[in-house]
C-alpha positions, 0 to 999 in steps of 0.5 A: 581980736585979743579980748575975743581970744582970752574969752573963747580960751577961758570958755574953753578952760571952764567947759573942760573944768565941767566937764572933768568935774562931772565925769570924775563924780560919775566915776566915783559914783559908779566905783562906791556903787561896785564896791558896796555891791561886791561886798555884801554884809555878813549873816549872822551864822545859826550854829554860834549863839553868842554864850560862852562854852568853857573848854572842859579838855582834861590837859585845858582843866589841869593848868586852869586857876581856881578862879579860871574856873569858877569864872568858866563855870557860872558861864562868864567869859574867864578874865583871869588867867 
């Protein structure tokens, strides 16, 4: 009667182990599903092209360096300060 204990308590062991595996993997399919969901990827938006635009502001000019400048003015994006 002991052998036939130790195998209905290890079937027992392994059916809860099987079904806990199989309930954890939906749950985290289900929660990876959600979240992709909720955050859908962003648009890219119309009114930005992607071009550098210097600031042409009088007060932004005047503490500008030369270099800053001429950077601003070919259309790069300044590297200088």
């Amino acid at each position: 009667m002991n052998g036939i204990r130790k195998t209905v308590a290890a079937a027992a062991i392994a059916g809860s182990m099987l079904v806990g595996g199989v309930a954890g993997a939906v749950l985290y399919g289900v929660t990876t599903l959600t979240a992709s969901a909720a955050s859908p990827s962003p648009s890219p938006s119309s009114s930005s092209t992607g071009a550098f635009v210097s600031n042409e502001n009088a007060t932004h000019e005047a503490g500008e360096s030369v270099a800053r400048e001429a950077q601003e003015n070919a259309g790069q994006v300044p590297t200088v300060p």
